[in-house]
C-alpha positions as CSV (number, residue, x, y, z in Angstrom):
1,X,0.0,0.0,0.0
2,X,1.4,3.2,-1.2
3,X,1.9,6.6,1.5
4,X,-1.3,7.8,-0.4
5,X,-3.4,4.9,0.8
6,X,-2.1,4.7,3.9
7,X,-2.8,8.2,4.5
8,X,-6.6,7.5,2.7
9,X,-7.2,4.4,4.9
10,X,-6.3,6.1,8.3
11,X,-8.1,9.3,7.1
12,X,-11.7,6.6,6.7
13,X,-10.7,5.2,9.8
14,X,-10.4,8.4,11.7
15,X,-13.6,9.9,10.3
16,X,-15.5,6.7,11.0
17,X,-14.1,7.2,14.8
18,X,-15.5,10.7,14.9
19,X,-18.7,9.5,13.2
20,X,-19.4,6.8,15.9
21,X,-17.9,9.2,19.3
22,X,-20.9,11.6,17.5
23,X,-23.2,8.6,17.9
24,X,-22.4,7.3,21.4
25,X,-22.7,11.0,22.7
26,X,-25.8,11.5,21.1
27,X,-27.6,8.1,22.5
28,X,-25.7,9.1,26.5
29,X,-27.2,12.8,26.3
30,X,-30.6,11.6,24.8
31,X,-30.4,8.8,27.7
32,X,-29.3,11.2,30.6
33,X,-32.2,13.8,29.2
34,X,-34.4,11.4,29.2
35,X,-33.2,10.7,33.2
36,X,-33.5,14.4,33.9
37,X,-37.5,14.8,32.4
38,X,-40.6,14.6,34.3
39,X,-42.3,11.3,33.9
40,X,-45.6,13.1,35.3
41,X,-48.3,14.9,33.1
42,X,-51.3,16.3,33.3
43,X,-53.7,17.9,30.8
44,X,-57.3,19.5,30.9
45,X,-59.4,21.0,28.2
46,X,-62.9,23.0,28.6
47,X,-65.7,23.5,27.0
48,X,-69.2,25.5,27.9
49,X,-72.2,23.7,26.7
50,X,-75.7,25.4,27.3
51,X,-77.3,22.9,29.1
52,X,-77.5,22.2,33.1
53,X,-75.2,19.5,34.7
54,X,-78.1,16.8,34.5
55,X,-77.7,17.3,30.7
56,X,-74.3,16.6,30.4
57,X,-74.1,14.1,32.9
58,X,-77.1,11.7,31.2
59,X,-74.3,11.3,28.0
60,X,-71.2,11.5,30.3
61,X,-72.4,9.0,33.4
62,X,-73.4,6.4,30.5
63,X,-70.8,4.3,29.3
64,X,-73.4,3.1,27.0
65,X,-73.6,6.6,25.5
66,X,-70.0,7.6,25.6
67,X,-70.2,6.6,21.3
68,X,-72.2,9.6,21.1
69,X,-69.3,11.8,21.7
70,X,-66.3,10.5,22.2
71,X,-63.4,10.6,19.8
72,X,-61.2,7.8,19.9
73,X,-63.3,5.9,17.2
74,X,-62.4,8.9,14.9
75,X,-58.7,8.2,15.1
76,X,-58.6,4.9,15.6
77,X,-61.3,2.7,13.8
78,X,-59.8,-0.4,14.6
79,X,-61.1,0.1,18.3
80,X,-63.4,-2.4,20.3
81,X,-65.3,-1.8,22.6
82,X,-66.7,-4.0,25.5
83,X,-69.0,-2.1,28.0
84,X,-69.4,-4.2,31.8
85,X,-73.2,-5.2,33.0
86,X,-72.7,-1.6,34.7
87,X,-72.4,1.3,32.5
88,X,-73.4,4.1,35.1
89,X,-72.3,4.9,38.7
90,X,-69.4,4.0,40.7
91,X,-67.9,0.6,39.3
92,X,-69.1,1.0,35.6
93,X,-66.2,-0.4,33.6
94,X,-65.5,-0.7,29.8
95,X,-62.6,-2.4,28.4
96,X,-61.4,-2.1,24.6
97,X,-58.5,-3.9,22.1
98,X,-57.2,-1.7,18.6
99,X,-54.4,-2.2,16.7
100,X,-52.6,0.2,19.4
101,X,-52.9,-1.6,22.6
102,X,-55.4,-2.3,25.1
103,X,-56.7,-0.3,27.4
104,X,-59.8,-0.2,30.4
105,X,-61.2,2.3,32.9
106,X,-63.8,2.0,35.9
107,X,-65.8,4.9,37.3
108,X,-64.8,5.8,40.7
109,X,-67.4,9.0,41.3
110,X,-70.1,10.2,39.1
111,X,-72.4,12.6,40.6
112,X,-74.8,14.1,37.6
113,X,-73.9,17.7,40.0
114,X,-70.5,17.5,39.5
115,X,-69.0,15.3,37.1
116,X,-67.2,11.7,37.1
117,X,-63.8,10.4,37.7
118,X,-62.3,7.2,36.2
119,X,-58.9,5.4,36.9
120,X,-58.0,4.3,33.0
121,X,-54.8,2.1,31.7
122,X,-53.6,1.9,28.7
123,X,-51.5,-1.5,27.7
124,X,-49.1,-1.4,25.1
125,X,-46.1,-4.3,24.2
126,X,-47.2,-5.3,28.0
127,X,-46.3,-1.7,29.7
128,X,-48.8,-0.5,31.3
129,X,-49.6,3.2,32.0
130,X,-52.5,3.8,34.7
131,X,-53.7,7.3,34.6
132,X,-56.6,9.1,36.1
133,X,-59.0,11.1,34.4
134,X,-62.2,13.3,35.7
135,X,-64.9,15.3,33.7
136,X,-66.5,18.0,35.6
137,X,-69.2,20.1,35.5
138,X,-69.2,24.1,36.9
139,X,-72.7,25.4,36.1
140,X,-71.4,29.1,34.6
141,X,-73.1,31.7,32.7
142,X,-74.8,29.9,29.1
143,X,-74.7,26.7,30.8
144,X,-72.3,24.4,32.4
145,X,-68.7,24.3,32.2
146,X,-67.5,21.2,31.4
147,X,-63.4,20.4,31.9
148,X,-61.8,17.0,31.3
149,X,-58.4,16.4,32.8
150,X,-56.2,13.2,32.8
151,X,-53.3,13.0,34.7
152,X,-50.3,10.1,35.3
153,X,-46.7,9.1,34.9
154,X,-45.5,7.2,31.9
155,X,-42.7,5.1,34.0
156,X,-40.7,3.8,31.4
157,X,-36.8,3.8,31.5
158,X,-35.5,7.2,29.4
159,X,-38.6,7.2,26.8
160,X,-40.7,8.4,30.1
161,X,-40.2,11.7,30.2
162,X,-40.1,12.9,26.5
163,X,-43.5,11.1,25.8
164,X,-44.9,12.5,29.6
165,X,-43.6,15.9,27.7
166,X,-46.2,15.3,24.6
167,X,-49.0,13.9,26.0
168,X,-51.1,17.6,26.1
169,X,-50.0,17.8,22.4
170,X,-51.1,14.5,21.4
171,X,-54.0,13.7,23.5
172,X,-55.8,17.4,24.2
173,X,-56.6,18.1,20.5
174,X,-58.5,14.4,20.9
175,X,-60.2,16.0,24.0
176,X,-61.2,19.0,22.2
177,X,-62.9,16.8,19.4
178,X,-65.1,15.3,22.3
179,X,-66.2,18.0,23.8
180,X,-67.7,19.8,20.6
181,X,-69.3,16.6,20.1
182,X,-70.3,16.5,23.1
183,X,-71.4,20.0,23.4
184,X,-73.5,19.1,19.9
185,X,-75.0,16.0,21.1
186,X,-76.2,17.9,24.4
187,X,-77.2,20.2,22.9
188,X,-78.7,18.8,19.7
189,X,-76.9,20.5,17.1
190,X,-76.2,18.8,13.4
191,X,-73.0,16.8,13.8
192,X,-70.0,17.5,12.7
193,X,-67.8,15.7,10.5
194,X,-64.8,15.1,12.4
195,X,-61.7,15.3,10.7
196,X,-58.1,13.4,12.3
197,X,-54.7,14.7,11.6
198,X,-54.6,11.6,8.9
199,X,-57.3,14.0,6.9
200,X,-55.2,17.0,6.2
201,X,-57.3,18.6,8.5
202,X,-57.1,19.9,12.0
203,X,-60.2,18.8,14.8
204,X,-62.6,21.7,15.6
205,X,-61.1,23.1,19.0
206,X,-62.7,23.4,22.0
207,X,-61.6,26.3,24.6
208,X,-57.9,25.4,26.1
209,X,-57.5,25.7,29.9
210,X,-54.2,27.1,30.5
């Protein structure tokens, strides 16, 4: 090998060094990032429907009415649903399978004054990631105000944090879908067609708690 390949062959070897040091400290600060995040979220989205609390709550407290409004069928219409003998008060329970994961959720309060709350996981490649979720009611001017929240902790080893850090971006434009429908549906208006992100076309948003 002449001094011109040598010189070549080192200069490849060097460069595929530098290449690969590039690598390794990108995957260590990505890894100790992902260390450093949050693993909790939370997220809330509001809308006012003109209509008392006993409105709302007859399509909210109903897990055999929750098709009526809820999104998760627009974006995802490979989604089963199996509702539990009980579909209204504390215990009603509905489970569901899509090409996504698995996921369930039981009522823990419902009170047609004030709202519901539900404990809900999601299973995915067998990690599971409980959460808790509550839709309230706040009689207001024009109606009632009616907020969903979910909040949780994705505990998963470095990926944790940056998808805690997303979940108001992916999930609360799926909330504000729901909530227009259900505003419609309470309140009897034409539906809607709903459009998903795979459309071209943004969901109709509701009002955005800060």
């Amino acid at each position: 090998m002449g001094l011109r390949g040598s010189v070549s062959f080192f200069g490849m070897r060097i460069v595929m060094i530098v290449l690969l040091v590039m690598v390794l400290l990108f995957v260590a600060v990505f890894a100790v990032g992902g260390m450093m995040l949050d693993k909790n979220f939370s997220l809330k989205r509001s809308i006012v429907i003109a209509a008392p609390p006993a409105e709302v709550h007859k399509l909210v407290g109903d897990l055999k009415r929750w098709d009526e409004w809820t999104p998760w069928q627009d974006y995802d219409d490979s989604m089963v649903v199996t509702l539990s003998p009980r579909t209204t008060g504390v215990g009603a329970s509905q489970s569901w399978t899509s090409t996504d994961g698995l996921g369930e959720l039981t009522f823990t309060k419902s009170d047609p004054a004030t709202g519901i709350e539900f404990d809900l996981v999601f299973t995915q490649d067998e990690n599971r990631m409980p959460s808790v979720s509550t839709i309230e009611y706040e009689p207001t001017d024009g109606g009632t105000k009616v907020t969903w929240t979910m909040s949780g902790a994705i505990d998963q080893a470095i990926i944790g944090g940056y998808i805690a850090s997303q979940m108001d971006a992916f999930v609360g434009p799926m909330y504000e879908v729901g909530l227009k429908k259900l505003k419609d549906a309470v309140e009897q208006k034409p539906a809607e067609a709903t459009e998903t992100p795979e459309t071209g076309k943004a969901p109709v948003p509701a009002g955005k708690d800060g």
